[in-house]
N, C-alpha and C positions, 0 to 999 in steps of 0.2 A: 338326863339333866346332869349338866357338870356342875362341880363346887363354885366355881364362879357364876352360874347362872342363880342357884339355890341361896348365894349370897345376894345377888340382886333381888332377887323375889321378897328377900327377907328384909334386907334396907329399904326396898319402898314402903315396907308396913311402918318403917321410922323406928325407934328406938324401942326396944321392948326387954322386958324381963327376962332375966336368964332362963328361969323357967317355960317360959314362951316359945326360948331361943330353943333350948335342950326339945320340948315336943316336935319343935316343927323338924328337927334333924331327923328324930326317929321318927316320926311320921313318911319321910322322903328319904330317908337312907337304903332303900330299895330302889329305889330309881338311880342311884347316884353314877356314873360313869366318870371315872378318874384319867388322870391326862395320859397314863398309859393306856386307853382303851376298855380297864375291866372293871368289874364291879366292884364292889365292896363286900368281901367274902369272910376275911380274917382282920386278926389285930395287926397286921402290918397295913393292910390295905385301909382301916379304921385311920391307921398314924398317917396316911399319907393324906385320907379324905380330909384330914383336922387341917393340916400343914396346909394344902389346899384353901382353904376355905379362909384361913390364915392370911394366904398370900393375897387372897380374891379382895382382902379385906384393908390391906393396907396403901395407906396414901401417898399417892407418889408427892417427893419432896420436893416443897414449895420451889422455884429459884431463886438466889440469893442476887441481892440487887445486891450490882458494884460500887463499891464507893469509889466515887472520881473526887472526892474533897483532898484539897492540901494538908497534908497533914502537920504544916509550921503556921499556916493562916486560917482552913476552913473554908476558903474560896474553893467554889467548885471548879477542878477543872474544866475547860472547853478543849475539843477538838482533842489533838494528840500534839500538844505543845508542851514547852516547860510551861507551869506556872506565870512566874514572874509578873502575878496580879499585881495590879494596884490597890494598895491598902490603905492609901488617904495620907494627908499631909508630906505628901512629896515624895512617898515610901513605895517601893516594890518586894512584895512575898520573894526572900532568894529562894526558896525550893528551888529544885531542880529536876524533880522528882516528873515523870513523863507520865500520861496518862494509859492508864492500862485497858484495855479493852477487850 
Protein backbone atom coordinates (compact mmCIF):
# COMPACT_ATOMS: atom_id res chain seq x y z
CA UNK A 1 0.00 0.00 0.00
CA UNK A 2 1.37 3.44 -1.06
CA UNK A 3 0.81 6.79 0.95
CA UNK A 4 -1.48 7.83 -1.69
CA UNK A 5 -3.57 4.76 -1.58
CA UNK A 6 -3.78 4.87 2.48
CA UNK A 7 -4.84 8.40 1.87
CA UNK A 8 -7.71 7.44 -0.24
CA UNK A 9 -8.83 4.68 1.97
CA UNK A 10 -8.97 7.16 4.64
CA UNK A 11 -10.89 10.14 2.88
CA UNK A 12 -13.51 7.86 1.89
CA UNK A 13 -14.32 7.18 5.72
CA UNK A 14 -14.96 11.42 5.38
CA UNK A 15 -13.62 13.49 7.81
CA UNK A 16 -12.44 12.01 11.06
CA UNK A 17 -10.46 12.96 14.26
CA UNK A 18 -7.04 13.20 14.48
CA UNK A 19 -7.00 10.56 16.92
CA UNK A 20 -8.71 8.23 14.36
CA UNK A 21 -6.39 9.61 11.78
CA UNK A 22 -3.00 9.00 13.96
CA UNK A 23 -4.60 4.78 14.80
CA UNK A 24 -5.21 4.06 11.39
CA UNK A 25 -1.45 5.17 10.30
CA UNK A 26 -0.11 2.88 12.86
CA UNK A 27 -2.36 0.42 12.32
CA UNK A 28 -1.11 0.27 8.44
CA UNK A 29 2.49 1.61 8.67
CA UNK A 30 3.59 -1.83 8.16
CA UNK A 31 2.22 -2.33 4.95
CA UNK A 32 3.23 1.15 3.77
CA UNK A 33 5.66 1.15 0.50
CA UNK A 34 7.10 4.51 -0.21
CA UNK A 35 7.65 5.91 -3.92
CA UNK A 36 11.11 4.78 -3.62
CA UNK A 37 10.20 1.13 -3.31
CA UNK A 38 11.04 0.51 0.57
CA UNK A 39 9.31 0.19 3.55
CA UNK A 40 9.12 2.28 6.39
CA UNK A 41 12.17 1.21 8.49
CA UNK A 42 13.54 4.44 10.27
CA UNK A 43 12.91 8.09 11.07
CA UNK A 44 13.94 9.29 7.65
CA UNK A 45 11.66 6.81 5.82
CA UNK A 46 8.75 8.00 8.81
CA UNK A 47 9.64 11.77 7.15
CA UNK A 48 9.27 10.82 3.93
CA UNK A 49 5.83 8.43 4.53
CA UNK A 50 4.54 11.93 6.25
CA UNK A 51 5.68 14.21 3.24
CA UNK A 52 3.91 11.44 1.13
CA UNK A 53 0.89 11.36 2.51
CA UNK A 54 1.05 15.16 2.50
CA UNK A 55 1.46 15.38 -1.05
CA UNK A 56 -1.50 12.43 -1.66
CA UNK A 57 -3.40 15.06 0.23
CA UNK A 58 -3.41 18.18 -1.39
CA UNK A 59 -5.57 19.95 -3.89
CA UNK A 60 -4.64 20.57 -7.13
CA UNK A 61 -5.21 24.49 -7.72
CA UNK A 62 -8.56 25.53 -8.76
CA UNK A 63 -7.99 27.46 -12.41
CA UNK A 64 -8.14 30.98 -12.35
CA UNK A 65 -10.95 32.16 -14.76
CA UNK A 66 -9.56 35.14 -17.02
CA UNK A 67 -11.02 38.21 -16.94
CA UNK A 68 -11.75 39.44 -20.43
CA UNK A 69 -13.75 42.73 -18.92
CA UNK A 70 -12.49 46.28 -19.84
CA UNK A 71 -10.96 47.60 -17.41
CA UNK A 72 -12.04 51.66 -18.46
CA UNK A 73 -15.93 50.33 -18.89
CA UNK A 74 -16.48 46.73 -17.52
CA UNK A 75 -17.88 45.51 -21.00
CA UNK A 76 -16.73 42.22 -21.60
CA UNK A 77 -14.64 41.76 -24.03
CA UNK A 78 -15.68 39.56 -27.19
CA UNK A 79 -13.35 37.82 -29.61
CA UNK A 80 -9.59 39.17 -29.72
CA UNK A 81 -10.66 42.81 -30.66
CA UNK A 82 -10.04 46.27 -29.33
CA UNK A 83 -12.79 47.06 -27.12
CA UNK A 84 -14.31 50.12 -28.49
CA UNK A 85 -17.81 48.98 -26.93
CA UNK A 86 -20.53 50.90 -27.06
CA UNK A 87 -21.64 52.49 -23.83
CA UNK A 88 -24.91 54.34 -24.65
CA UNK A 89 -25.69 57.79 -25.77
CA UNK A 90 -23.42 58.08 -28.64
CA UNK A 91 -20.24 56.88 -26.70
CA UNK A 92 -17.50 54.30 -27.44
CA UNK A 93 -15.36 52.56 -24.34
CA UNK A 94 -11.55 54.12 -26.07
CA UNK A 95 -9.80 51.10 -24.48
CA UNK A 96 -7.59 49.78 -26.51
CA UNK A 97 -6.49 47.21 -24.49
CA UNK A 98 -6.67 43.51 -26.77
CA UNK A 99 -8.24 40.66 -25.22
CA UNK A 100 -5.94 38.09 -23.66
CA UNK A 101 -6.40 34.65 -24.01
Amino acid sequence: MTPSELMADLNRCGPQELYVVLQYFANHLHEITLANGCHVRDASDCKAFLRECAEATRAPSPPRPRDHTCPDCGHEHEGRHECKAYIGEGRFCPCESKVTA
